[in-house]
C-alpha positions as CSV (number, residue, x, y, z in Angstrom):
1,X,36.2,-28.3,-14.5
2,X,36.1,-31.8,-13.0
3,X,32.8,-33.8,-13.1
4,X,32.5,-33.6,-9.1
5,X,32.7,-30.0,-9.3
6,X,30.6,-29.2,-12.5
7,X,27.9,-31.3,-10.1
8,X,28.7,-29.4,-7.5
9,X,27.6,-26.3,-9.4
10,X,24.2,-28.1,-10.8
11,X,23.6,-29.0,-7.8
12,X,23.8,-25.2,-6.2
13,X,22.2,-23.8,-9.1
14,X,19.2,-25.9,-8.8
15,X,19.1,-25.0,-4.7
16,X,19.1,-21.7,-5.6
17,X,16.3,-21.5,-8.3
18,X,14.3,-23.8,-5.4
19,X,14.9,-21.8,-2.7
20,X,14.0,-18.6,-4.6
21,X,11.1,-20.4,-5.4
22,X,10.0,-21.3,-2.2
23,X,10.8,-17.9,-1.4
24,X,7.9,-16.5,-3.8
25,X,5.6,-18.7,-3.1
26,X,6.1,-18.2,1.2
27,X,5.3,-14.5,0.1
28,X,2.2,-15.2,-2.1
29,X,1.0,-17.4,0.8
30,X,1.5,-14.7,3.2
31,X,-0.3,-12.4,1.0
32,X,-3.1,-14.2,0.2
33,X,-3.5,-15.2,4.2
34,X,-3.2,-10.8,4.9
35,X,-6.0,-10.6,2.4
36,X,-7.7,-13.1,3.8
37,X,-7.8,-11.9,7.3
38,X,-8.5,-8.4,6.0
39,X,-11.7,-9.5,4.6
40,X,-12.9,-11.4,7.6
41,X,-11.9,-8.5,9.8
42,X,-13.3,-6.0,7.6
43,X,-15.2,-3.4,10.4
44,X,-17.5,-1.8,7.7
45,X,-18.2,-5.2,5.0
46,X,-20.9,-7.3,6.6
47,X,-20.3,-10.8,6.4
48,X,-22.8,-11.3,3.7
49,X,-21.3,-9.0,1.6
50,X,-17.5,-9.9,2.2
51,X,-17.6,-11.8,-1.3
52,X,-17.8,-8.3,-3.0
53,X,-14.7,-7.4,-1.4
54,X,-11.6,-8.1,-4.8
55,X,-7.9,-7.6,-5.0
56,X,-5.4,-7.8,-7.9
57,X,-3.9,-11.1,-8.5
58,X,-0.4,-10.4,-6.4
59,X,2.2,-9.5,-8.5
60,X,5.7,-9.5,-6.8
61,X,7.0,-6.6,-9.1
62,X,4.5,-3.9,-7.0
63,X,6.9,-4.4,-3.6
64,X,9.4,-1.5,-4.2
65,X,11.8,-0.1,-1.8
66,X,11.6,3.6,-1.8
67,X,13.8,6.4,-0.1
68,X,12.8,8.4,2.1
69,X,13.7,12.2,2.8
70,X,12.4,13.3,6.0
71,X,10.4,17.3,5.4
72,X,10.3,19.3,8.9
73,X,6.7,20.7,8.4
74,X,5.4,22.6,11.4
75,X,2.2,24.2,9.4
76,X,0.8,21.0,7.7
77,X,-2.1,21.3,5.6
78,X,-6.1,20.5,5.4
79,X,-6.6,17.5,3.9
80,X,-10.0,17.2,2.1
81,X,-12.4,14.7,3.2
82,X,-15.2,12.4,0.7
83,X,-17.8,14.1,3.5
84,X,-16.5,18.1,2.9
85,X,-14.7,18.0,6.7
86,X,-10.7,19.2,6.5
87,X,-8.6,16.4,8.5
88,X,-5.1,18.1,9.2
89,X,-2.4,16.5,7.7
90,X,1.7,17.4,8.4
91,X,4.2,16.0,5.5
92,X,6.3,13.9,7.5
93,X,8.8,12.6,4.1
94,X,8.9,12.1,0.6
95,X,8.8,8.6,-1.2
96,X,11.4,8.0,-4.1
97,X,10.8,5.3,-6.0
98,X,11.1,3.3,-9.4
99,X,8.1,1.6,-11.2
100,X,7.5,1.0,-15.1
101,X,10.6,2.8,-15.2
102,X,9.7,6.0,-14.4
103,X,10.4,7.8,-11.3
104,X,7.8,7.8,-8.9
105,X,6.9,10.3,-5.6
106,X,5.0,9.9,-3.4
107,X,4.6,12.1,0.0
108,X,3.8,10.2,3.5
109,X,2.1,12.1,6.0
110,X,1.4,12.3,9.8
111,X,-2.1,13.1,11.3
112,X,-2.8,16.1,13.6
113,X,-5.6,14.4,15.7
114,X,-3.8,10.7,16.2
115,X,0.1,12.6,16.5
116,X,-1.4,13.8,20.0
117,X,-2.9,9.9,20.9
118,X,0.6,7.6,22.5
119,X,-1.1,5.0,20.8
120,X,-1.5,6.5,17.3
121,X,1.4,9.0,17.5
122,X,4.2,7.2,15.2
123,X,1.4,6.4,12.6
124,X,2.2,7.5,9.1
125,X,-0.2,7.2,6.5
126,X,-0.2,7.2,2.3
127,X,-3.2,8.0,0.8
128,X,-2.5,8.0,-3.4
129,X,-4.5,7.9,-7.1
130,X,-3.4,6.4,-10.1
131,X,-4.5,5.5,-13.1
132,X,-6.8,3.2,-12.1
133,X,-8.4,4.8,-9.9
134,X,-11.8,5.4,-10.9
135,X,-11.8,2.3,-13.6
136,X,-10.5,-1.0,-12.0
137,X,-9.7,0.3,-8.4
138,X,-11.7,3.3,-5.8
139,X,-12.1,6.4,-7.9
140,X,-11.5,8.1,-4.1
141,X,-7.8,6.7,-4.2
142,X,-6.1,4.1,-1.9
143,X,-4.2,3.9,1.1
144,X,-1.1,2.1,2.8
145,X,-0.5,2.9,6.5
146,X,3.1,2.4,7.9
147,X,4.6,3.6,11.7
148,X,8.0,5.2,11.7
149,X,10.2,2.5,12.9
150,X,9.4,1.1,9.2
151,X,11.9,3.7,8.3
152,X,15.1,1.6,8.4
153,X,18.3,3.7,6.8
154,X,16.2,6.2,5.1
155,X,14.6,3.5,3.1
156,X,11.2,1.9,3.4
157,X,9.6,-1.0,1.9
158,X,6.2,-0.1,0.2
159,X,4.4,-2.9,-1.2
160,X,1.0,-1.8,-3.4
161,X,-0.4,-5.7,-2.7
162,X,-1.8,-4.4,0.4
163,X,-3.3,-0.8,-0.5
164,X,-6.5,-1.2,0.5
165,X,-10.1,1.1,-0.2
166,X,-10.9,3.8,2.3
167,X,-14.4,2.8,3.8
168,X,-15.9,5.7,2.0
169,X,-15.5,2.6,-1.1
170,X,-18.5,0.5,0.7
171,X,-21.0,3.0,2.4
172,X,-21.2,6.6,3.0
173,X,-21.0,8.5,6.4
174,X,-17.1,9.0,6.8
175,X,-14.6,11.1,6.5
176,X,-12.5,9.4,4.2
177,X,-9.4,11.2,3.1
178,X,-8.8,12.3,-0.3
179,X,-5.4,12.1,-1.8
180,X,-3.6,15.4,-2.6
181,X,-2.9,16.2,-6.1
182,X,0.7,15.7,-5.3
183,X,0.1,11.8,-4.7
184,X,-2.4,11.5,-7.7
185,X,0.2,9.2,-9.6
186,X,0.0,8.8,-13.6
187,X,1.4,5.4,-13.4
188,X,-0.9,2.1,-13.1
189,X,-0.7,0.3,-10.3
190,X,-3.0,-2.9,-10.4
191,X,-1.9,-4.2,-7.3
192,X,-4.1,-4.1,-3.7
193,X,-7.6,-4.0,-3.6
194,X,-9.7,-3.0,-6.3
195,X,-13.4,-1.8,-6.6
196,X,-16.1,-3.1,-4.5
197,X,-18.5,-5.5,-6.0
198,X,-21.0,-4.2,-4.9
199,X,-22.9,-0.6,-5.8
200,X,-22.8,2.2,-2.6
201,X,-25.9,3.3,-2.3
């Protein structure tokens, strides 16, 4: 290898290990600036109490890319509620994906009531447990709302930075879906948003 070339290479190597550092930290920045807006905009946290409001530091390795395999279900099922009221629920796919090197599932579901508003009607929605859900995060399990089009190739890119607390986490009064046993997850995921400060009275 010539001395022109062998620079050549340094000097690639080096663009690369820069640009895939820019790369993370552009994504950290972006996260930290969706977190940000999502506690100014909270609709339920007053302003005084915003500073209760905690997330996991982000942690790159909690973006997965799952597949998805679509389920045709025309019965759909009552989902249960933190106030006792049944929310109806259709499972529009199945989740596949790999974390702590297991093999993870989780099911993605369609709403009854918002499939019949235009401007609801491609809103898909993940409500899931894990293990720490009732220690360091909601002990009512967390959610992650996508829309179909996010569905490219039968794949779809989850990232567990932005789960987020149902409001049934701050105050009571809702009806704040609780996850099915079949996303109740044994894994840890310490990623997203993690128990309010603050106790619900």
């Amino acid at each position: 290898m010539t001395i022109q070339l062998f620079n050549r290479s340094i000097a690639l190597i080096l663009f690369i290990v820069s640009f895939q550092n820019i790369s993370a930290q552009t994504y950290k920045d972006s996260l930290l600036s969706y977190q940000q807006n999502y506690i100014n905009n909270h609709e339920v946290v007053g302003k005084e109490d915003k500073k209760f409001i905690h997330f996991y530091p982000i942690d790159e390795r909690y973006r997965v890319t799952a597949s998805f395999k679509r389920i045709i279900d025309t019965k759909g099922f009552d989902m249960s509620t933190a106030s006792g009221v049944k929310q109806h629920y259709f499972r529009y796919g199945l989740l596949t994906f790999s974390l702590h090197n297991s093999s993870v599932h989780l099911y993605i579901y369609q709403s009854a009531s918002l499939i019949k508003q235009k401007k609801y009607q491609d809103y898909l929605f993940v409500p899931f447990g894990d293990a720490t859900s009732g220690f360091e995060s909601y002990g009512g399990g967390r959610y992650l709302d996508f829309t179909i089009s996010d569905i490219k190739n039968n794949r779809l890119a989850i990232d567990f930075n932005k789960a987020y607390n149902p409001y049934c986490a701050y105050t009571t009064g809702y009806n704040c879906p609780i996850p099915p046993m079949e996303n109740l997850l044994t894994v840890s995921i310490p990623a997203g948003e993690k128990n309010y400060g603050k106790p619900v009275h």
